[in-house]
N, C-alpha and C positions, 0 to 999 in steps of 0.2 A: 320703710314707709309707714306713716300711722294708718293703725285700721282703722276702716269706716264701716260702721255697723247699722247703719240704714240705708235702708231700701226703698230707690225710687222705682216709680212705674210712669212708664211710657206706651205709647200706642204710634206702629210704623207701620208701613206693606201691610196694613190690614192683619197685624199680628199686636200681642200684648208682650212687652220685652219689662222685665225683670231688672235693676241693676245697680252696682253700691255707689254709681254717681249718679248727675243730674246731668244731662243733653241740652245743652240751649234752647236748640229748633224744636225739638220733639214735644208733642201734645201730651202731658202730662194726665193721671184718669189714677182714678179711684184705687189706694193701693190690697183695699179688701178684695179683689179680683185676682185670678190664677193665671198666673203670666202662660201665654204661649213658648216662649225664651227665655230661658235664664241665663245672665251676664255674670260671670264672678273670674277674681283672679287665681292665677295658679303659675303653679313652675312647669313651662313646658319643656324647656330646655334651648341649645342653641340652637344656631343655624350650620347646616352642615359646612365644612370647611370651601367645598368648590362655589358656595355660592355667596361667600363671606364679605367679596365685594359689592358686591350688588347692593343698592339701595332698597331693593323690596323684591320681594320675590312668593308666590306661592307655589306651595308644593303641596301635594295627594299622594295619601297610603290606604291602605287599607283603613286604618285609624281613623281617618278622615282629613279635611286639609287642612294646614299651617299656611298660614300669609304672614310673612315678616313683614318688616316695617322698621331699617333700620335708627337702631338707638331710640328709637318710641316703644315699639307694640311687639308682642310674637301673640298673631290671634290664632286659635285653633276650637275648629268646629266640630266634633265628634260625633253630630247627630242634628236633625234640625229642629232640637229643642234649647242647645246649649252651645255658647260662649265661653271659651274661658283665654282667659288676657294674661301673658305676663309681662309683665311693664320692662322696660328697657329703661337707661340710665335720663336719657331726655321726653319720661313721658309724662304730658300732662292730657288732660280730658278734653283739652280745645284741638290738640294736636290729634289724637287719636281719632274724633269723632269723624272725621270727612272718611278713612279709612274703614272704621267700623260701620257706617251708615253707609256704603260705597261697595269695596271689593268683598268686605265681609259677610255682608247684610246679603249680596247678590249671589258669594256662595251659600247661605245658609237657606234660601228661597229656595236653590235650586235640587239640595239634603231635602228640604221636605217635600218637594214636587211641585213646585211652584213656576211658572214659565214667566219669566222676564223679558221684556228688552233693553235694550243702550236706548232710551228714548224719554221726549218731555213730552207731558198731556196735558190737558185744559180740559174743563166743560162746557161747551158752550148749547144754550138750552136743554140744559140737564143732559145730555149726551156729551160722552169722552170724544174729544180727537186725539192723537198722538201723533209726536214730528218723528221720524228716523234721517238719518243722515250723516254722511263723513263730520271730521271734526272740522269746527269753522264754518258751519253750513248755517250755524242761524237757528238751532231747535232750542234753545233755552231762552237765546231773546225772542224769536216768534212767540213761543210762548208765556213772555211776559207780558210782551204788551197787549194780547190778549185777556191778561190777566187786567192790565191797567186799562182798560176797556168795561168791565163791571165782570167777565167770565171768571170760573172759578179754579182755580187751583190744583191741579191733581197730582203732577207728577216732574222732579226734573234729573236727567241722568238714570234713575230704574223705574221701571213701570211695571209694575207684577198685575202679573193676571189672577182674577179668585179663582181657584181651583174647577170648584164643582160647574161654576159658569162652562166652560169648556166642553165639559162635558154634558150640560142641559143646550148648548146653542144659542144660548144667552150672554154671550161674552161681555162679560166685567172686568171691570178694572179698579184696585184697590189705589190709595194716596199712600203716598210717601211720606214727607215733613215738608213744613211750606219755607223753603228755602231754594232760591235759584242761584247758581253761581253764572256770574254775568261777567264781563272785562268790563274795564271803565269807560270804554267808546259806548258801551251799549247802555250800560249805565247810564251817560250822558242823553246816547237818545231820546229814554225813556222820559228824557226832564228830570233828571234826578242829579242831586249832587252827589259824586262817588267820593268828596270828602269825610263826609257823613258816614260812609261805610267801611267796615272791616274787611281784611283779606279771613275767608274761610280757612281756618287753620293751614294746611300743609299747599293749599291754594294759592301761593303768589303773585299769580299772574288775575286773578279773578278776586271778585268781591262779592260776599255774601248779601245778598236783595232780598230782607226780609218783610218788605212794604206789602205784604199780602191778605186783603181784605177779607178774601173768603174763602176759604179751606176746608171740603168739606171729608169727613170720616168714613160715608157710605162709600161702598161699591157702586161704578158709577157703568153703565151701558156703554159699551164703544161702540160709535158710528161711523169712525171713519180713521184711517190710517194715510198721513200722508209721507212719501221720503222725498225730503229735499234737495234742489239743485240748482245753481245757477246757470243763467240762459239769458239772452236778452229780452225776451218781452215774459211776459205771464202766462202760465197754460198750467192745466191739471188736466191729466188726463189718466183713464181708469188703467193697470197695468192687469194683462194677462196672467193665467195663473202661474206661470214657470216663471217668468221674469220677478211677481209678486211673494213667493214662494223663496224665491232667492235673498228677496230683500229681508224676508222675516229672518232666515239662517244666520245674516250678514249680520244681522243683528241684536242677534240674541246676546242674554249679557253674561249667562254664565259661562260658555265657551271661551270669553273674553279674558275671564281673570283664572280657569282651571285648565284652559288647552284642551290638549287631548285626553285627560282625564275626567272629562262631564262627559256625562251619561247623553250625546247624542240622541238618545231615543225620543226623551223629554223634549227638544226644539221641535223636530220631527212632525212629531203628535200633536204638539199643541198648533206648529204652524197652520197643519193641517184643516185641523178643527176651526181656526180662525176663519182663515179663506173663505170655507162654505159661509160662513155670515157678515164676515167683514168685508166690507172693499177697500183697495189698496192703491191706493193714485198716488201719479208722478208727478210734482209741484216742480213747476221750473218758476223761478224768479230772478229777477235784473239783480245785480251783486250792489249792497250800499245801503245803510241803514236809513236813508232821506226815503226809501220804499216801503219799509214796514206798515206802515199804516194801510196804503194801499193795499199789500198782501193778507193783511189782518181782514179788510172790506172784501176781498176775494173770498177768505174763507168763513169766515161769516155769511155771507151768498150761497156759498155749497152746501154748509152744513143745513142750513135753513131748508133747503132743495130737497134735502133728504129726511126732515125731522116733520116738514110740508108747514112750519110755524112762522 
């Protein structure tokens, strides 16, 4: 493969990434600055023989972890300063990115201390919300069209928390890239034509929605956590702290892609931390995208309730 001997700089999770390509989605920033990450290629080797069928698979050692990616990627994290890639016979930069930006990104948060969730945020009056919820529940389009409503942008699929917030009681939340992966029904609702749009590399079922006005860089206050569900009529109601406590676990996102080899302690603590300042309500909503709007007017009402603006 021909080398490529410049170096772009990106800015993700509120970290500076290093790397010898360019990201479509990612906010590009000044390259005289000292990356937080560095991306580069190397020879990690195969994948062990029993797990050869598999389409992708992560694994953890001591070393740190290997996410395959077959015939694209073998990513391997050894610290959570560095990346290093060895490309597979079918890999290009469009293919790789959803995985590197995805399972990669959300173990290497988790290497540096960093607490995530499987979740999409907005801001709305300068204040984060954040959706949690099974898959199909609606957290990336809710949070679109709150987006297509004038709010702002924060998060879809990982939502990293800043560090230090956690531990001052001031719970923040860093952006991601302003990209939502949508299907084409939601697509539609939004008023948009899903011809117009691409599938998100490795994404076939879904379309990259990058119609995004306002994306902001800063750490942004979380006011409110909601997990979603469908119900017949509308209700939010505030959840206890066991059942609340549960949903942060359920949701965490490095568990998701390391198993039993994430460090437990880190969901644990940070959940913990959250609860005492966050409240965590149960959104029940009628199943059908002809609702969204309605449900966006609900929470708009809440957050408002809570911000007193």
């Amino acid at each position: 493969m021909t080398a490529n001997t410049h170096t772009y700089y990106f800015r993700a999770y509120g970290l500076t990434f290093a790397a010898p390509f360019e990201l479509q989605d990612l906010v590009p920033i000044d390259s005289g600055c000292k990356p937080d990450v560095t991306i580069s290629y190397s020879e990690i080797g195969p994948k062990p023989d029993k797990y050869a069928k598999l389409e992708k698979v992560a694994l953890t050692s001591a070393a740190g972890p290997r996410i395959y990616w077959k015939d694209i990627a073998t990513f391997f994290i050894p610290d959570g300063c560095r990346i290093q890639i060895e490309r597979g016979p079918n890999w290009s930069v469009e293919l790789a990115q959803n995985p590197l930006l995805g399972v990669v990104a959300g173990a290497l948060l988790h290497q540096r201390g960093t607490f995530a969730l499987h979740s999409s945020a907005v801001a709305i009056d300068h204040v984060a919300v954040a959706f949690l919820g099974h898959k199909n529940c609606g957290k990336s389009t809710l949070a679109a069209v709150l987006v297509e409503r004038g709010h702002d942008f924060i998060s879809d699929d990982i939502l990293a928390f800043e560090p230090g917030s956690l531990s001052e009681g001031h719970i923040k939340v860093v952006s991601s890239f302003p990209q939502f992966k949508l299907s084409s029904e939601s697509v539609s609702a939004l008023g948009k034509n899903h011809m117009n749009l691409d599938s998100p590399g490795l994404f076939a079922d879904k379309l990259a929605y990058r119609s995004i006005h306002s994306f902001s860089t800063d750490p942004v206050l979380l006011a409110k956590i909601y997990s979603l569900s469908f119900c017949d009529a509308f209700s939010i109601t505030t959840l206890k702290a066991k059942p609340a406590l549960a949903e942060l676990l359920r949701h965490a996102y490095a568990p998701r892609v390391l198993g039993d080899a994430a460090d437990r302690r880190l969901p644990f603590r940070s959940a913990g931390r959250i609860l005492a300042h966050v409240p965590i309500a149960h959104l029940q909503r009628p199943k059908g995208l002809s609702e969204l709007n309605r449900l966006a007017d609900r929470i708009e009402i809440d957050v408002r309730q809570i911000t007193g603006s």
